[in-house]
KEKE-3310 file (N, C-alpha, C; in steps of 0.2 Angstrom, whole numbers, plus 5000, padded with zeros to 4 digits):
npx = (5243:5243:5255:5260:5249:5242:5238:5226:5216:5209:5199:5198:5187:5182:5178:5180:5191:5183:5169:5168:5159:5163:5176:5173:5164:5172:5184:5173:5172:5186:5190:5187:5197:5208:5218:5236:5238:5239:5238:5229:5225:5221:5219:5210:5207:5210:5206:5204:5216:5221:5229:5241:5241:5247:5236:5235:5241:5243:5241:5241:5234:5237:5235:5220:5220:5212:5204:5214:5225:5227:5225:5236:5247:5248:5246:5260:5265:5261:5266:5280:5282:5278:5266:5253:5238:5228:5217:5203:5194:5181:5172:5160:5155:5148:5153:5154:5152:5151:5157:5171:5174:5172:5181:5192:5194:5194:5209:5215:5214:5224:5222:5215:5223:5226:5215:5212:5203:5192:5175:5161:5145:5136:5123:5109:5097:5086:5091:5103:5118:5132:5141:5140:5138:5143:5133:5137:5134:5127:5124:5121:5116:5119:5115:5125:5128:5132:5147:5152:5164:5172:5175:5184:5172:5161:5165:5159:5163:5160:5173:5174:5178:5183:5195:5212:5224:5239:5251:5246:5241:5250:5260:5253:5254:5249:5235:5222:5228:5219:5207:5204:5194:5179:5170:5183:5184:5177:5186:5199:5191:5189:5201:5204:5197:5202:5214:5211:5210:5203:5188:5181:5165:5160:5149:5145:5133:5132:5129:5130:5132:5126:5130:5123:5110:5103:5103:5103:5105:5118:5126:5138:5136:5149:5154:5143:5145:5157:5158:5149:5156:5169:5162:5159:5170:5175:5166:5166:5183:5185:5175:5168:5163:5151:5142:5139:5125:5117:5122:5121:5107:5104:5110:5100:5088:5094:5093:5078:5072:5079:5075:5060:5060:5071:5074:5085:5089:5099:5108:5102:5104:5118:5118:5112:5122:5131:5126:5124:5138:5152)
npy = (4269:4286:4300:4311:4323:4329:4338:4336:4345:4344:4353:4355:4359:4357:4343:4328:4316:4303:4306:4317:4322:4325:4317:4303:4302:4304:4292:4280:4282:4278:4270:4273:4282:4290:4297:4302:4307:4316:4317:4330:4332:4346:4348:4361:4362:4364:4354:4342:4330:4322:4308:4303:4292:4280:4284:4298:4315:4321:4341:4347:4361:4372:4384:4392:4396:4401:4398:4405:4402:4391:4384:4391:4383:4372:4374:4380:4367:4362:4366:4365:4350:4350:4351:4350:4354:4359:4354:4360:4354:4356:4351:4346:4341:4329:4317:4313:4297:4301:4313:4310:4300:4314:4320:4314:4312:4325:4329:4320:4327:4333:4346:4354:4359:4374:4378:4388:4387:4374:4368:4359:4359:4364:4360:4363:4354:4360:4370:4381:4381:4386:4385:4405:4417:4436:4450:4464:4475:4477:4470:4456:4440:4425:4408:4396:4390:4371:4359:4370:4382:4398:4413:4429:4433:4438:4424:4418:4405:4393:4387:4374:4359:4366:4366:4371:4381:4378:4384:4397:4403:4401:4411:4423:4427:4420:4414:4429:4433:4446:4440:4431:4419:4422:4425:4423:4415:4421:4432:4426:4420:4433:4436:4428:4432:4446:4441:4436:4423:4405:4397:4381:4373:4359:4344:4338:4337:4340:4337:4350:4354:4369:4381:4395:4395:4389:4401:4410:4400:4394:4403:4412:4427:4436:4430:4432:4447:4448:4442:4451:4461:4456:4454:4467:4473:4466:4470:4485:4486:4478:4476:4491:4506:4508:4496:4498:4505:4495:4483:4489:4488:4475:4474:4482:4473:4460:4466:4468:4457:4449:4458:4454:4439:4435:4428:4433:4450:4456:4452:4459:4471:4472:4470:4484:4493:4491:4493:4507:4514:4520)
npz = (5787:5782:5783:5795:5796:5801:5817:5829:5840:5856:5868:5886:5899:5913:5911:5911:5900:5896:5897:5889:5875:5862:5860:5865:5853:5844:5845:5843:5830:5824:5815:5803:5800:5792:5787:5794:5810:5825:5842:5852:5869:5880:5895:5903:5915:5932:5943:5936:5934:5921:5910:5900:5884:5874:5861:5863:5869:5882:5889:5905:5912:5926:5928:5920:5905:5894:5876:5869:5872:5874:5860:5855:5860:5853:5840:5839:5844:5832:5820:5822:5820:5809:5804:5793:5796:5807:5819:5828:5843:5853:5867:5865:5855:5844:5834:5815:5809:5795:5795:5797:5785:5776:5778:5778:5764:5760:5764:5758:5746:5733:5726:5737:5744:5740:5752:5766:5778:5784:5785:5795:5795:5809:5820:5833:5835:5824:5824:5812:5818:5814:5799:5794:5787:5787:5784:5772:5776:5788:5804:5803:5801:5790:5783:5774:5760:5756:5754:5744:5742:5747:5747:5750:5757:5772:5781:5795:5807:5823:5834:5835:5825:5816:5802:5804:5793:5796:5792:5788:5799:5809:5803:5805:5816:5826:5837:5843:5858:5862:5860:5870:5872:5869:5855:5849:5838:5827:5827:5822:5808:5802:5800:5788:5779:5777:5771:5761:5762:5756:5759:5764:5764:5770:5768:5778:5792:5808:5825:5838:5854:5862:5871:5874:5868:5879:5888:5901:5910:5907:5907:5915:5925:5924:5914:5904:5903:5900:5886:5880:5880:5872:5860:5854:5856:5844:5834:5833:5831:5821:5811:5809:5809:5800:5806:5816:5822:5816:5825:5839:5839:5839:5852:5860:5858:5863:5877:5878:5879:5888:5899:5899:5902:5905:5924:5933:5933:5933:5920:5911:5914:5912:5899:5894:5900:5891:5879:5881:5881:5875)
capx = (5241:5247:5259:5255:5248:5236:5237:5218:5216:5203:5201:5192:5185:5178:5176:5186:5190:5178:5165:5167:5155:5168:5181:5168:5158:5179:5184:5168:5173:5193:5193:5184:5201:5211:5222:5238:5235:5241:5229:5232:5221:5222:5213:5210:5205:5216:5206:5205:5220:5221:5235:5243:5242:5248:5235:5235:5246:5240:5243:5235:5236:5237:5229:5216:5223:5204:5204:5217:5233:5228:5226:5244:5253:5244:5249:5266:5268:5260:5272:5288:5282:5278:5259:5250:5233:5226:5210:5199:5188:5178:5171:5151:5154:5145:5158:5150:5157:5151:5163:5177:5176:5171:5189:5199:5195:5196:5215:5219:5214:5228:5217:5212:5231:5226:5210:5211:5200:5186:5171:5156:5140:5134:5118:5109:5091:5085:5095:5110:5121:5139:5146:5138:5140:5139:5131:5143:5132:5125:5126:5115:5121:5117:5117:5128:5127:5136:5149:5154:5170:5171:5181:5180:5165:5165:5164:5162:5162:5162:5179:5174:5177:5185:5201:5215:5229:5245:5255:5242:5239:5258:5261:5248:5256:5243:5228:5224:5226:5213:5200:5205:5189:5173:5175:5192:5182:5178:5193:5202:5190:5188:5208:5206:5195:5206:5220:5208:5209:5196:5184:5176:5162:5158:5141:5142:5132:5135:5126:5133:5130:5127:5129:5122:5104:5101:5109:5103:5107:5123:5132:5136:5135:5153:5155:5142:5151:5165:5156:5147:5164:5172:5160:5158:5177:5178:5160:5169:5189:5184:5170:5169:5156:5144:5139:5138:5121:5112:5121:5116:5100:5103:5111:5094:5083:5093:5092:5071:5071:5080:5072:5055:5059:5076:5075:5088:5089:5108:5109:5099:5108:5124:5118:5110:5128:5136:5123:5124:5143:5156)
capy = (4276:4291:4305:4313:4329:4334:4338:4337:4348:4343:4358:4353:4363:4355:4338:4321:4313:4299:4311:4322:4319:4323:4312:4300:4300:4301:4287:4278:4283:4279:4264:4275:4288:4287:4299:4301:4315:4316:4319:4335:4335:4351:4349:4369:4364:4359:4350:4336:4328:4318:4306:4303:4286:4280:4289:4304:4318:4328:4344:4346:4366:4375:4391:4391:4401:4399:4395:4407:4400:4382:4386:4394:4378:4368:4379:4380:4361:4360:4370:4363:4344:4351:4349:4354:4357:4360:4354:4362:4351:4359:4345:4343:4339:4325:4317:4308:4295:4304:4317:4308:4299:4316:4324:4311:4313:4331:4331:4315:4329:4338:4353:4357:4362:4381:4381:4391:4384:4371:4365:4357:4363:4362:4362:4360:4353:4360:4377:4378:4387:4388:4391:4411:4424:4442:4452:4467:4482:4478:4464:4452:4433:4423:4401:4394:4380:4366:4359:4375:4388:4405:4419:4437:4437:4437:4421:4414:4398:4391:4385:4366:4356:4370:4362:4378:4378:4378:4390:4403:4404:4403:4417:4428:4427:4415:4415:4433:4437:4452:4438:4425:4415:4423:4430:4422:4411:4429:4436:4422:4419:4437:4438:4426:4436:4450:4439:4433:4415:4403:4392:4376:4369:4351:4343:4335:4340:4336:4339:4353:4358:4377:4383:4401:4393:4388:4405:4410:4392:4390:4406:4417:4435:4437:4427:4438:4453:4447:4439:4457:4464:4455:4456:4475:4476:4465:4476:4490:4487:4475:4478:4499:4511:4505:4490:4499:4505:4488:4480:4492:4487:4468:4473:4484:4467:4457:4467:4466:4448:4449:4461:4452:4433:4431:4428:4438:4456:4458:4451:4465:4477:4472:4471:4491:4498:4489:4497:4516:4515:4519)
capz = (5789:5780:5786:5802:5791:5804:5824:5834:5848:5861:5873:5890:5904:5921:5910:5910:5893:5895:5898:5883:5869:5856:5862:5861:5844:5837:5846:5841:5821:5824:5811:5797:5800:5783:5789:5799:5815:5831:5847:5860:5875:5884:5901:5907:5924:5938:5948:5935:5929:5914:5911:5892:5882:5869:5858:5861:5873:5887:5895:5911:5913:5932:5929:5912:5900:5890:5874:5865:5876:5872:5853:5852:5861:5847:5834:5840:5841:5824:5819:5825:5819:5800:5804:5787:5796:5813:5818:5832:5843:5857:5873:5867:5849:5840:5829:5814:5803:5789:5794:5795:5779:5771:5781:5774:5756:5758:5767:5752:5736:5731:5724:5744:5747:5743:5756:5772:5781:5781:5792:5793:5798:5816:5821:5837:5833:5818:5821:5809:5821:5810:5798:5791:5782:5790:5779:5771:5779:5795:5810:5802:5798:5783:5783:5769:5756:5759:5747:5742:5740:5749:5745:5748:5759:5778:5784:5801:5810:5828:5834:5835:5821:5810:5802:5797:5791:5802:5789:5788:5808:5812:5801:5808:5825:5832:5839:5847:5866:5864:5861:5873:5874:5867:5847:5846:5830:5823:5824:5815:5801:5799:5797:5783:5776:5776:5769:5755:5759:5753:5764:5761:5769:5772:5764:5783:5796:5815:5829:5843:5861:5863:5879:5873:5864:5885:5890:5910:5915:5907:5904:5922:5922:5922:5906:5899:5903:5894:5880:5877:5879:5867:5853:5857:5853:5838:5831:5833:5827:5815:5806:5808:5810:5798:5807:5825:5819:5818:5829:5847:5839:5842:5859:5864:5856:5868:5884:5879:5881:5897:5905:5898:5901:5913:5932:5936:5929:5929:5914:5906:5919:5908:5892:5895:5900:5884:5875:5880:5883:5869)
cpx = (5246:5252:5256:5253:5245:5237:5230:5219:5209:5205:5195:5191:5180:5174:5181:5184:5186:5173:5164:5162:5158:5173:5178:5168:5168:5180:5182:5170:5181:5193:5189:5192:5204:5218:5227:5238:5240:5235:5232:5227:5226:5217:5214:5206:5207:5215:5205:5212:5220:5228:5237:5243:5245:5242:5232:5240:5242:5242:5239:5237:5233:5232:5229:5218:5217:5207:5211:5224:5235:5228:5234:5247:5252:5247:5256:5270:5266:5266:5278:5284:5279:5271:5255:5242:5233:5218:5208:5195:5188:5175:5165:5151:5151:5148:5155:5155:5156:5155:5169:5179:5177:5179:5192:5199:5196:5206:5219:5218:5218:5226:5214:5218:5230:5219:5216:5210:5194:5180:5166:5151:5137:5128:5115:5100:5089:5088:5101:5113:5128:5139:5140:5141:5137:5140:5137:5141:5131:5124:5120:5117:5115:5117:5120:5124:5135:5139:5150:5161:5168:5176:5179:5174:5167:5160:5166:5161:5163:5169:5177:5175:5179:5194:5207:5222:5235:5249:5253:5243:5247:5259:5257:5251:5253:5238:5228:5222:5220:5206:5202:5201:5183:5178:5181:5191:5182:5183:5197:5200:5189:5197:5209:5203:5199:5211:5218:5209:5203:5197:5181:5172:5159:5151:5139:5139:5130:5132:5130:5128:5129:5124:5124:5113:5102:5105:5110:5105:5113:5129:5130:5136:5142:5156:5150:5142:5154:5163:5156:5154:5169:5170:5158:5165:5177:5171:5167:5177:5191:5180:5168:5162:5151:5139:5138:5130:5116:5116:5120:5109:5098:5104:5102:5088:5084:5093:5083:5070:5073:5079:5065:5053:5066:5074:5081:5090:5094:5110:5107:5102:5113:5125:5115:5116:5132:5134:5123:5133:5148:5161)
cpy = (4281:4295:4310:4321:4334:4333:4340:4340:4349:4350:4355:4357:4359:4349:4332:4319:4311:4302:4315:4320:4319:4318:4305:4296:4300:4294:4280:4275:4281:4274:4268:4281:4287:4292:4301:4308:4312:4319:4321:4334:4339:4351:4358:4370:4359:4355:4341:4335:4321:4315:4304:4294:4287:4282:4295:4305:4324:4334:4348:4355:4368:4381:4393:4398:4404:4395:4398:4404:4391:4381:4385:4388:4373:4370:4377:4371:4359:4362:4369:4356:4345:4349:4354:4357:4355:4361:4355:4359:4356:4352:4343:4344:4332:4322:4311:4305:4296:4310:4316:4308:4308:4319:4320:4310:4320:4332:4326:4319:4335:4344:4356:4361:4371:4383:4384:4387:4380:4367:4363:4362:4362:4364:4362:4360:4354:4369:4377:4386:4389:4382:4397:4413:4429:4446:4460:4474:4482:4469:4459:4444:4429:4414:4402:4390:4378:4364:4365:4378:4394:4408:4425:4438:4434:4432:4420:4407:4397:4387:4377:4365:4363:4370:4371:4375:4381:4385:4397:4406:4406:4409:4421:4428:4424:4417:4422:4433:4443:4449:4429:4418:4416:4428:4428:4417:4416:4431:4433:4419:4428:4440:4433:4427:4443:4448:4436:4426:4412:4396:4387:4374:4362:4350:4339:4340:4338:4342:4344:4357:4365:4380:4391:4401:4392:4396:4407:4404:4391:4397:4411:4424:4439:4434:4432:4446:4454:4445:4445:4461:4464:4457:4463:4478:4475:4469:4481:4492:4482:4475:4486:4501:4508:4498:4491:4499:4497:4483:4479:4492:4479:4467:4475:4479:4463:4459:4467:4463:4446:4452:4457:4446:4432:4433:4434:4444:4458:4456:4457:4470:4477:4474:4480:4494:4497:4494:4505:4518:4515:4515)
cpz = (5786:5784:5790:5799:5796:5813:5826:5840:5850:5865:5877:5896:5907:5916:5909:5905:5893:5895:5892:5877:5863:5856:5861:5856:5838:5839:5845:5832:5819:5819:5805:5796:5793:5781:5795:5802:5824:5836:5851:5863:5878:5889:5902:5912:5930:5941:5944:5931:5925:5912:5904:5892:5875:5862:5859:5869:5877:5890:5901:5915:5922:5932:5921:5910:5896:5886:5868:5866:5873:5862:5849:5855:5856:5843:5835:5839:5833:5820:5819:5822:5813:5800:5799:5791:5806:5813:5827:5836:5850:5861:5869:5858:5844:5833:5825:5810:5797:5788:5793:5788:5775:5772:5778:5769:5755:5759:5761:5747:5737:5730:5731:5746:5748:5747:5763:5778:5780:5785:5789:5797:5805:5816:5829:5836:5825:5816:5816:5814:5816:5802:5795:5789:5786:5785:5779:5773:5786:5797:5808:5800:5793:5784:5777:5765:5757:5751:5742:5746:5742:5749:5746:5751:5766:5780:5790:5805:5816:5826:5832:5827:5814:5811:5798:5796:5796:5799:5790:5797:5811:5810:5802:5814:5831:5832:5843:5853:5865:5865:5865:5872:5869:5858:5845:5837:5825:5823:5819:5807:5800:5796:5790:5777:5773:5773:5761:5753:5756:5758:5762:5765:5766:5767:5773:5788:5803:5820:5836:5848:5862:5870:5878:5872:5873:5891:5899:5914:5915:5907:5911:5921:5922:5914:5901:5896:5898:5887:5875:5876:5873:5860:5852:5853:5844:5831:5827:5828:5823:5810:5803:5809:5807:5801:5815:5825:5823:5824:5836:5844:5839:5849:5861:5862:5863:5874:5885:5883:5886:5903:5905:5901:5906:5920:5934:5929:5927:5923:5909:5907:5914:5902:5891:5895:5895:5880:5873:5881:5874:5867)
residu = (UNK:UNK:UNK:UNK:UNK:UNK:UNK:UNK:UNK:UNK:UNK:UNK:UNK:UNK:UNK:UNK:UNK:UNK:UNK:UNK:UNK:UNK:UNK:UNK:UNK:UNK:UNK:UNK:UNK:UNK:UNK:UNK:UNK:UNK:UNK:UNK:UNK:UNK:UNK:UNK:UNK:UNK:UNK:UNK:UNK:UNK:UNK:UNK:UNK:UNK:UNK:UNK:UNK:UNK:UNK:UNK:UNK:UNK:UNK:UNK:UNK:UNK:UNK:UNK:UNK:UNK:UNK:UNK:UNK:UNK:UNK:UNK:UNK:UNK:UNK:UNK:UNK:UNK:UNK:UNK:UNK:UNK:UNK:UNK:UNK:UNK:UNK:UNK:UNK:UNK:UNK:UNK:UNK:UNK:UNK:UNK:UNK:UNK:UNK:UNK:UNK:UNK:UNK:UNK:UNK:UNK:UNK:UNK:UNK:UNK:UNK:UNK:UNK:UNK:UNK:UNK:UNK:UNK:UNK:UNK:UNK:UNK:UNK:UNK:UNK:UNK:UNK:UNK:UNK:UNK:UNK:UNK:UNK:UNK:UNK:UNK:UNK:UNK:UNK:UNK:UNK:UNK:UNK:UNK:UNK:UNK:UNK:UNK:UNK:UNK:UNK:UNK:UNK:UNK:UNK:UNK:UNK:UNK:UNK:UNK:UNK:UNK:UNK:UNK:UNK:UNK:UNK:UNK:UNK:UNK:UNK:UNK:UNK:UNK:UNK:UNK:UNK:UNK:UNK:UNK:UNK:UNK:UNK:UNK:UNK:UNK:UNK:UNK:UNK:UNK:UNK:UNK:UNK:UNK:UNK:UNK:UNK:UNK:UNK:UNK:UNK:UNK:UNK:UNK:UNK:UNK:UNK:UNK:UNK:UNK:UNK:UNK:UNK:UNK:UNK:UNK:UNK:UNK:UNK:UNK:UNK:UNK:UNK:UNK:UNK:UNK:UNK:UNK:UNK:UNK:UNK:UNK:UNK:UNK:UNK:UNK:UNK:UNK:UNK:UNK:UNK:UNK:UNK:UNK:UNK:UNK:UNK:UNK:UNK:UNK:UNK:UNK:UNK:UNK:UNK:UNK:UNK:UNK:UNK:UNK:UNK:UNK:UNK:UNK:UNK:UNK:UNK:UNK:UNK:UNK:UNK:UNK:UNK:UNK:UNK:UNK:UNK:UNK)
# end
């Protein structure tokens, strides 16, 4: 085994290791590994505790900080144990062994040293949900090619499964507090787009859970408050005016669909006050 180059961060919420899908399908793939890594779980719900083994290291948090708190302690140890990358896993990830191998030839080629960041592409059926391209006028998103170099255009990715780099991230000050949870993916590819780093995407592509694709079942109406909230902000003071435009015209699409098709109308309720509020 090589040198521990890389720390893995599981984040879990109201799930026990065994129970996680990503925990899992890695688990499953651990004799294809081919490189040395270290294993965080972060439980972020009190009522399960989770115990450390010899592989991997647990911290069993009291009151969930989300996803931006368990990020930075991640970071911070990467950081303090000389960890060249930081890799991202989320609870309902589908780990294939075709990503591994493809992770471990990418972390063994010297010529990756000046990437960013780099993921694969997730899907959930035949959607491809990550990684896009948002388009440089208005709120529109784009699929990629795989196997390919990005620079200079704003990509974005779900957190799962998107590997960064420790140096980059540490010297940004972390992961940001203003996006705790929701949008904390776009905030940080959109800071390495403003840093003019370069992206690579995988040729692999791995099946994930999308709590959002099933949305009135799985997302409460305070989480879609805060969802709308969040992405309302980073619109707004990161993108600029030109992308308000179309994007109060994805909100007034989705308050449609939930005044047309959801059970409960609060949902629409919410998405209406986002929409006419400044």
């Amino acid at each position: 085994m090589k040198d521990k180059q890389l720390l893995i961060i599981l984040v879990l919420y109201k799930t026990r290791l065994d129970e996680s899908l990503t925990y899992l399908s890695f688990k499953k793939n651990i004799e294809k590994i081919n490189f040395g890594y270290d294993f965080l779980v972060y439980n972020n719900f009190s009522e399960i505790i989770i115990e450390s083994s010899e592989e991997y290291t647990v911290v069993n948090v009291k009151n969930s900080g989300m996803l931006a708190e368990a990020y930075n302690y991640a970071l911070q140890k990467a950081n303090k144990e000389k960890k060249e990358w930081l890799l991202l896993l989320d609870q309902d990830t589908d780990i294939t062994s075709a990503y591994i191998e493809e992770l471990s030839a990418f972390l063994a080629n010297p010529e990756c040293a000046d990437i960013t960041a780099a993921m694969p592409t997730l899907k959930y059926e035949n959607i491809i949900l990550s990684p896009k391209r948002i388009d440089n006028k208005r709120w529109k998103h784009y699929d990629l090619e795989k196997k390919k170099y990005y620079r200079g255009e704003k990509i974005i990715a779900y957190n799962s499964l998107t590997l960064i780099k420790t140096k980059f991230m540490y010297e940004l000050g972390g992961f940001s507090n203003d996006f705790p949870l929701d949008m904390l993916d776009y905030w940080y590819y959109n800071k390495i787009y403003e840093h003019n780093g370069k992206i690579y995407v995988f040729d692999s592509e791995i099946t994930h859970d999308l709590s959002l694709l099933n949305y009135e079942n799985n997302i409460s109406i305070e989480r879609h408050a805060n969802l709308l909230t969040a992405e309302k902000t980073f619109v707004r003071d990161y993108l600029g005016k030109k992308y308000r435009f179309s994007y109060n015209f994805s909100l007034l699409k989705r308050f449609i669909k939930e005044m047309l098709f959801f059970k409960d109308k609060t949902y629409a309720k919410i998405t209406w006050s986002k929409l006419i509020s400044q």
